[in-house]
C-alpha positions as CSV (number, residue, x, y, z in Angstrom):
1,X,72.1,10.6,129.1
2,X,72.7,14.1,131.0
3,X,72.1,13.7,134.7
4,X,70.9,17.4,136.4
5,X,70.4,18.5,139.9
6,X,67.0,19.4,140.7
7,X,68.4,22.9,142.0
8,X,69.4,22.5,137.8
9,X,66.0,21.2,136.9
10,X,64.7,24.3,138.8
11,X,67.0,27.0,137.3
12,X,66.0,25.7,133.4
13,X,62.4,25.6,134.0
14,X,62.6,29.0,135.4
15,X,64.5,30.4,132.4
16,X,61.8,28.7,130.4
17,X,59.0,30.1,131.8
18,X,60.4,33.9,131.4
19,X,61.0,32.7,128.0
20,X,57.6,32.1,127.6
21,X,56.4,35.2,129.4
22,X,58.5,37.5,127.5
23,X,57.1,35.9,124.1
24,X,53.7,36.4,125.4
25,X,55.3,40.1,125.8
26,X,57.0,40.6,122.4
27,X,53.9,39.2,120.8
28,X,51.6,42.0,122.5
29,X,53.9,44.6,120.8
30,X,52.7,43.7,117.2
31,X,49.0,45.2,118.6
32,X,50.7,47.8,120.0
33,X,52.2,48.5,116.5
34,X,49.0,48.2,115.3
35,X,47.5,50.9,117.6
36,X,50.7,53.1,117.8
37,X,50.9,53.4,113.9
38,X,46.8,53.2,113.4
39,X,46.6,56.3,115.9
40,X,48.5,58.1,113.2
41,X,47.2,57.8,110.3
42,X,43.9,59.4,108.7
43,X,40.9,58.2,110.4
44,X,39.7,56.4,106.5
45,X,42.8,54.6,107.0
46,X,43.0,53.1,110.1
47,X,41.6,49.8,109.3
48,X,44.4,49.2,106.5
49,X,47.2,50.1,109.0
50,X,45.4,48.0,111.8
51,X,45.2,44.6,109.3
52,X,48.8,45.1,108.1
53,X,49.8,44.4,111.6
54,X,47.5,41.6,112.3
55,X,48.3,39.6,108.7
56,X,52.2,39.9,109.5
57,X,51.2,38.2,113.1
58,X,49.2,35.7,110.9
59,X,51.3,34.8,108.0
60,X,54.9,35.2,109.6
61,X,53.9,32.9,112.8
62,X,53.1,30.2,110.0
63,X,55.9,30.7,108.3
64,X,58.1,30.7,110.9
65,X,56.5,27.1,112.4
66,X,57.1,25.8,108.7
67,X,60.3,26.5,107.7
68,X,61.8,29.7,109.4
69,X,63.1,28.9,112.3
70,X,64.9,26.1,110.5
71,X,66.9,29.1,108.3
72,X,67.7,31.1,111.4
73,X,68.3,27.9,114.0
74,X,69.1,24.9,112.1
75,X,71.9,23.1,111.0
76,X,73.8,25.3,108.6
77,X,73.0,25.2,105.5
78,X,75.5,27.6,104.1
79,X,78.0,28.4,107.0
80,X,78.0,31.4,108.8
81,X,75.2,32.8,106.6
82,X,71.9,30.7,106.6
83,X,70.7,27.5,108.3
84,X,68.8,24.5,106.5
85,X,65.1,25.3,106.4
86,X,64.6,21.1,106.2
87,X,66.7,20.5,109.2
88,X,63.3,22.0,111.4
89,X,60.3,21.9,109.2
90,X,57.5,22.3,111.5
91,X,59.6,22.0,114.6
92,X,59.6,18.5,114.6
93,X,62.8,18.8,115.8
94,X,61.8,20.0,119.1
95,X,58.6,17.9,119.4
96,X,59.7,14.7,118.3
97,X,62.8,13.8,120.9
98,X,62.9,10.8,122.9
99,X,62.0,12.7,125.6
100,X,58.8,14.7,124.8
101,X,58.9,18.3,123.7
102,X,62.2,20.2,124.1
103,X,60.7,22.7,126.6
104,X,63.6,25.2,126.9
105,X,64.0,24.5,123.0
106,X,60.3,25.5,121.9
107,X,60.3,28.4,124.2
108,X,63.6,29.7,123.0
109,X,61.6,29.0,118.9
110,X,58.3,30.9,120.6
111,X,60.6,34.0,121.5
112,X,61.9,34.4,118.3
113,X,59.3,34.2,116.5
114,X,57.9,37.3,118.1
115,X,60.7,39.1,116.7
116,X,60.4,37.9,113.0
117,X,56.4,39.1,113.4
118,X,57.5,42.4,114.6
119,X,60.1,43.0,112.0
120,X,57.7,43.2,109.1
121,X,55.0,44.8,111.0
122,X,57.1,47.8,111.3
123,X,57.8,48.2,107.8
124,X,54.1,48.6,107.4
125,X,54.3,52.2,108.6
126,X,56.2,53.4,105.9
127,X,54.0,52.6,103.1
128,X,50.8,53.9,104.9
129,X,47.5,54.9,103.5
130,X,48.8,53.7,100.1
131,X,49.2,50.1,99.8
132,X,46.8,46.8,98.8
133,X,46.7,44.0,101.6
134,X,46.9,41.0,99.1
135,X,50.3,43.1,98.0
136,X,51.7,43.4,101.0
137,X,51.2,40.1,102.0
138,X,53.1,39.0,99.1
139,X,56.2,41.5,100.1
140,X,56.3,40.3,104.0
141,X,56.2,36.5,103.0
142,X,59.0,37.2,100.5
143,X,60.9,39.3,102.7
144,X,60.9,37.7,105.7
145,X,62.3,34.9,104.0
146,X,65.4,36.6,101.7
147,X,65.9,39.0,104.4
148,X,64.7,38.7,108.0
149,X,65.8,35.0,108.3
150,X,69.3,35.5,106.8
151,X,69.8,38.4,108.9
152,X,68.6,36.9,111.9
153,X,71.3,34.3,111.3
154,X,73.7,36.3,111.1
155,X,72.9,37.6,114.7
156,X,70.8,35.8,116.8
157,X,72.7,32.2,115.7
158,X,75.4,32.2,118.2
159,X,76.3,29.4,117.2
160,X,77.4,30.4,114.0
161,X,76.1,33.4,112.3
162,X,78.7,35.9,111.1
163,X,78.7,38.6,112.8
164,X,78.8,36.8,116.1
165,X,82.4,35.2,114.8
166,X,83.4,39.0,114.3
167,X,82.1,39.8,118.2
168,X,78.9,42.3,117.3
169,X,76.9,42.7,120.5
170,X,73.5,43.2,119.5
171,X,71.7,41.8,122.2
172,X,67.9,42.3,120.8
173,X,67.8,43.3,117.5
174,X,69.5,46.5,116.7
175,X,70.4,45.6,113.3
176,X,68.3,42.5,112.4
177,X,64.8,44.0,113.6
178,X,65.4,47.5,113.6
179,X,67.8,48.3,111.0
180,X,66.4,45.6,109.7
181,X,63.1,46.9,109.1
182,X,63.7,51.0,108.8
183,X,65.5,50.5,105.4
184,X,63.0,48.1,104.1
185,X,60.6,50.8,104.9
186,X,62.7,53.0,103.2
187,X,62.9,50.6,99.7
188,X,59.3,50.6,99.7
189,X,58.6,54.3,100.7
190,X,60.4,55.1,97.5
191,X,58.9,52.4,95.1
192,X,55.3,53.1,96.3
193,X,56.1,57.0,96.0
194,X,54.5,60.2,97.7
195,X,50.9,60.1,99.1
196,X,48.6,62.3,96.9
197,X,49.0,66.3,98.7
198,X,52.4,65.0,100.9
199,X,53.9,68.4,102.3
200,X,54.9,69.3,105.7
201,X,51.9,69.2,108.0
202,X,49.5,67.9,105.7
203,X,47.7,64.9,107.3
204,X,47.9,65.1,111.3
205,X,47.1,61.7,113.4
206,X,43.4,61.7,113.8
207,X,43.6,59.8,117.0
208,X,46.4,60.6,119.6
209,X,45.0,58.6,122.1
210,X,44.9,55.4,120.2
211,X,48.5,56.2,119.4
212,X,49.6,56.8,123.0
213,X,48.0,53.6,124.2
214,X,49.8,52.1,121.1
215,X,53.0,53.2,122.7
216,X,52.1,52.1,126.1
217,X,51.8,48.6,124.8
218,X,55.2,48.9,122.8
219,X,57.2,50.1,126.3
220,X,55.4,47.4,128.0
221,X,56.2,45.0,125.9
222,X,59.9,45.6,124.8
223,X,60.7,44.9,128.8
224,X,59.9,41.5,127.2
225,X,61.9,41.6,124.1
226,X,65.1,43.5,125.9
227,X,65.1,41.6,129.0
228,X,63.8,38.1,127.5
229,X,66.7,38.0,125.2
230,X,68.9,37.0,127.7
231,X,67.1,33.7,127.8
232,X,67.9,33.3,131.9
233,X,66.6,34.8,135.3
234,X,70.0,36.6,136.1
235,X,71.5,39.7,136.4
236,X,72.0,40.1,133.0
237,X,68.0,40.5,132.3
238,X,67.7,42.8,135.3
239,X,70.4,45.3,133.9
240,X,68.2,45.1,130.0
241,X,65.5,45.4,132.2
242,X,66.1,48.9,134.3
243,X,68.4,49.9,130.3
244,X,65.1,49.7,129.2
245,X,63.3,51.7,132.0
246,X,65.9,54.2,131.3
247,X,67.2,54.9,127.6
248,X,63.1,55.4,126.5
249,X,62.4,57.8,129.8
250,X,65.6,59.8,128.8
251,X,64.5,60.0,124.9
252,X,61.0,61.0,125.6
253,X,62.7,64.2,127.1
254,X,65.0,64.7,124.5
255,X,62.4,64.7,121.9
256,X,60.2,66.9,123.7
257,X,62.9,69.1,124.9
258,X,63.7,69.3,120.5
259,X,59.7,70.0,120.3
260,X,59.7,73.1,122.6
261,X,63.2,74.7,121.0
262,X,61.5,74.1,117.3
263,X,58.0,74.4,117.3
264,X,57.3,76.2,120.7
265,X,54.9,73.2,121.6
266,X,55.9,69.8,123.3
267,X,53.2,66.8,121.8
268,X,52.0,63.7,123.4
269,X,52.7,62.3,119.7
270,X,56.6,63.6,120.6
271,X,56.6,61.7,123.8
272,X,55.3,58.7,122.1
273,X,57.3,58.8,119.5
274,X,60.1,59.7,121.6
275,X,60.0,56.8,123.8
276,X,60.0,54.0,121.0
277,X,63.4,56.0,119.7
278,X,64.8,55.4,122.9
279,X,63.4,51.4,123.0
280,X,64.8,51.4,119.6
281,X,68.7,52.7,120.7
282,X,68.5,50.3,123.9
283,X,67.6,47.2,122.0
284,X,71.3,46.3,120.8
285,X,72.8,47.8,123.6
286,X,70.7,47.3,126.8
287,X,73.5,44.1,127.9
288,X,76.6,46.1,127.6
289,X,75.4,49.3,129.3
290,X,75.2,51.3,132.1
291,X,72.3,52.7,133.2
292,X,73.7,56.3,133.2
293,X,75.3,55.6,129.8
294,X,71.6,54.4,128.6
295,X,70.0,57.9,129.7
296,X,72.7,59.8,127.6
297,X,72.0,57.1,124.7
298,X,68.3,58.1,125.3
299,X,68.8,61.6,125.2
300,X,70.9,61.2,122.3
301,X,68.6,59.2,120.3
302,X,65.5,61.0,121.4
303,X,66.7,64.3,120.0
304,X,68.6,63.1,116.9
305,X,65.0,61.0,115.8
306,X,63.0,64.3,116.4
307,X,65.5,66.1,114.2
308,X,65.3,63.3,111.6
309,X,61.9,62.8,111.2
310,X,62.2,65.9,109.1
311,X,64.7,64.1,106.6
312,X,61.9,63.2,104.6
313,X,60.7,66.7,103.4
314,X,64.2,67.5,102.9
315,X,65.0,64.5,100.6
316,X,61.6,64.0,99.0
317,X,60.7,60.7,100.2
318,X,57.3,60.3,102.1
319,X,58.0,57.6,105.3
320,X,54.7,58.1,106.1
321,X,54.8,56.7,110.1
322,X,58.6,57.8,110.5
323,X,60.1,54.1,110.1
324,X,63.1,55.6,108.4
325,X,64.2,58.4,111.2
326,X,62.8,55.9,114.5
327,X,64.1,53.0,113.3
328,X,66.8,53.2,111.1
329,X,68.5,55.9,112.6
330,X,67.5,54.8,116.4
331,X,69.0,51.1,115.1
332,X,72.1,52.6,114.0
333,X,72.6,55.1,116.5
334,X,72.3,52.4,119.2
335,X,74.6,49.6,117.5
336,X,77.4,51.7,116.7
337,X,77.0,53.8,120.5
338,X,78.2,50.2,121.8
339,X,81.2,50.6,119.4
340,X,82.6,53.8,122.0
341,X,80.2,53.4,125.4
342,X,79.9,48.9,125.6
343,X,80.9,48.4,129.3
344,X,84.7,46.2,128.5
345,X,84.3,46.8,124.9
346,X,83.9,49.9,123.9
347,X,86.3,53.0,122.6
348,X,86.2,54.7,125.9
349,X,87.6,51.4,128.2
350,X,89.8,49.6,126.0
351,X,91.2,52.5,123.7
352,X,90.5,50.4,120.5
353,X,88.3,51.1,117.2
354,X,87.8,47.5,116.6
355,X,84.5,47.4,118.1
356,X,83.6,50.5,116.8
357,X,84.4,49.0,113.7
358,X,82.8,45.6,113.7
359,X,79.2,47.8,115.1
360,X,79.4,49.9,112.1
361,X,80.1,47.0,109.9
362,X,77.3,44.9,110.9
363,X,74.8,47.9,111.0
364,X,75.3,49.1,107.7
365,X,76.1,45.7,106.1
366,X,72.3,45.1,106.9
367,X,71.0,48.7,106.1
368,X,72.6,48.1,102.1
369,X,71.4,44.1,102.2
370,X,67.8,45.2,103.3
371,X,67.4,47.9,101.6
372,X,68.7,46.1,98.3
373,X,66.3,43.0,98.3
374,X,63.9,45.2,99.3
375,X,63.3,47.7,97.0
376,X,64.2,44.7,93.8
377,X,60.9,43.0,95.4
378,X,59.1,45.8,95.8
379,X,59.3,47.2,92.5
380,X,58.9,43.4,91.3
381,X,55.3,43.3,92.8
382,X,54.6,47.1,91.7
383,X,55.4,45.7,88.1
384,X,53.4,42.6,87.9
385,X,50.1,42.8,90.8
386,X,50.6,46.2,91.5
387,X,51.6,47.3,95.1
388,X,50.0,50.8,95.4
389,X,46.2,51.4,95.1
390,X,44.6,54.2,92.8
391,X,44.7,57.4,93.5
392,X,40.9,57.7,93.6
393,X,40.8,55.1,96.6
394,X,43.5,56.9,98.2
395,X,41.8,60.0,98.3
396,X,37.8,58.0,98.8
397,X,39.9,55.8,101.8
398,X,42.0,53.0,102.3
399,X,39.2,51.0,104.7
400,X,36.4,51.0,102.2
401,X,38.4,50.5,98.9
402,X,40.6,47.3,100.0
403,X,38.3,46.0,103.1
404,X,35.0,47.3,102.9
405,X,34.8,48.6,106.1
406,X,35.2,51.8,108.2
407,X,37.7,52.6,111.4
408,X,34.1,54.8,112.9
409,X,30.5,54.1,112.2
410,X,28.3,56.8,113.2
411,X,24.5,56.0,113.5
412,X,22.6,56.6,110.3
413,X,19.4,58.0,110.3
């Protein structure tokens, strides 16, 4: 038996209740998905985008509770790789100890779980105004388990996971949320195929002030998410913290500053969008930085995201929400910046490519593996139950067609 101080007793609860607090944050960020990406899309549409958030909060919190936690946090199941789903089924392994619930242990399974439910919501904003619900339930349970778990492993398991042995630093989810999720968006852009009209311009948000409050939820939440990942009160969190005050403030302006030198006209849909870029570059980073290197990574990923965004028309593929140049390019921009900039670590104070070389390697080891599993179970579901509704319910809307209902009921007379 472990004796502790209560000055010790004191300092775990307290960890535990920011870990709790910051779940509570992280979970508010799937609604802010929800709003951010339902903002965006055309008004016959906004239910679908809405409910694609809220059943990846539904079915990935019970999955996690059942068995995923257990493959990210259990006992390996294959070394360095994956953990042993039966080692934690239900939890029971932080429930059912001599000594009550584990309560540092079952806020530590809380936090993550937030992640896991964010993951797959953000894919959800590449496929938009064209996808079934029962579908893309089927492709988040599947992919959560063959790809966010494993990944998440690979990370977050410091205990064993892979590319923690090879000394990656990505605090919050760089490459297992982010990455993660932009080339899964990517997979299933391209299975699903090109909105019926998609050009340049051709469907603008029809309601920016959802979408700003969407991102005003995301910013407020992320503090959460950044900050929480620590897992302690110290000064650790407080430097994620004012990172992630910082990098988004500095990205807003780069993608506006991009706006006004290309289009003549700074948006508020810019700003928004700016911002999550820069949440997105600070997440793997916002440990190892300092906060003046975290405004040049903002301005960095704020401009390069505007200027990818555009990829899309160039290439042929229709990302409909921009998952593809926020996330996957913010993720990777972000992961490898650590590789030159990482306070101790990085190019610029230790003259050495390793950890250049060990970013890049975990960042686009998990852009090929998501992208992979994704598009195989993708075109599976296309092939069998169909992932993509008709045309004709495209064009009639999304809301009536798969939910029976509307995003705005006018009074009928």
């Amino acid at each position: 038996m472990v004796l502790h101080t209560a000055s010790e007793t004191a300092s775990v609860g307290l960890d535990s209740l920011w870990l709790l607090v910051s779940a509570a944050f992280v979970l508010l960020m799937t609604p802010g998905v929800a709003f951010f990406y339902g903002g965006m899309v055309r008004a016959k549409s906004v239910v679908s985008m809405m409910m694609m958030s809220f059943g990846a909060m539904a079915l990935v919190g019970v999955i996690w509770v059942v068995y995923g936690y257990g493959l990210v946090f259990g006992k390996p199941l294959i070394p360095h790789w994956l953990g042993d789903p039966f080692s934690a089924i239900g939890l029971q392994n932080l429930v059912g100890g001599p000594n009550g619930p584990d309560l540092n242990g079952l806020a530590f399974a809380g936090f993550q779980a937030t992640f896991a439910i964010i993951a797959v919501a953000l894919i959800s904003g590449a496929i938009a105004d064209r996808a079934k619900f029962g579908a893309w339930l089927v492709f988040a349970g599947i992919w959560v388990t063959v790809v966010y778990f494993p990944v998440a492993y690979w990370v977050f398991n410091l205990a064993d996971g892979w590319a923690v042995s090879l000394g990656v630093n990505d605090f919050a989810g760089g490459t297992a949320v982010h990455i993660n999720a932009g080339a899964a968006g990517l997979a299933l852009a391209l299975v699903l195929g090109k909105r019926v009209g998609f050009r340049k311009g051709f469907d603008k948000p029809h309601n920016v002030p959802l979408t700003l409050l969407g991102a005003a939820l995301l910013w407020f939440g992320w503090f959460g998410f950044n900050a929480g990942s620590e897992g302690a009160v110290d000064g650790i969190a407080a430097l994620a913290w004012i990172n992630t005050l910082a990098a988004p403030a500095a990205a807003t302006l780069g993608w506006l500053i991009v706006e006004k030198i290309r289009d003549d006209k700074p948006t508020s849909i810019g700003a928004a969008s700016g911002a999550v870029a820069g949440l997105v570059a600070i997440t793997p980073a916002c440990n190892i930085l300092t906060p003046l290197w975290a405004i040049v990574l903002g301005v960095i990923a704020g401009a390069v995201c505007a200027l990818a965004i555009d990829l899309k028309f160039r290439f042929g593929f229709d990302d409909s929400l921009d998952v593809v140049g926020i996330h996957l390019v913010g993720g990777l921009i972000g992961t490898i910046y650590i590789g030159i900039f990482g306070t101790g670590i990085g190019l610029i104070y230790t003259g050495s490519l390793v950890q250049l070389w060990v970013q890049a390697l975990a960042a686009f080891g998990v852009m090929i593996y998501s992208f992979g599993i994704a598009w195989v179970i993708g075109v599976v579901i296309q092939k069998t139950m169909g992932f993509r509704i008709r045309n004709e319910d495209e064009l009639a809307g999304v809301d009536t067609a798969v939910h029976g209902e509307e995003g705005y009921v006018l009074d009928r007379v």
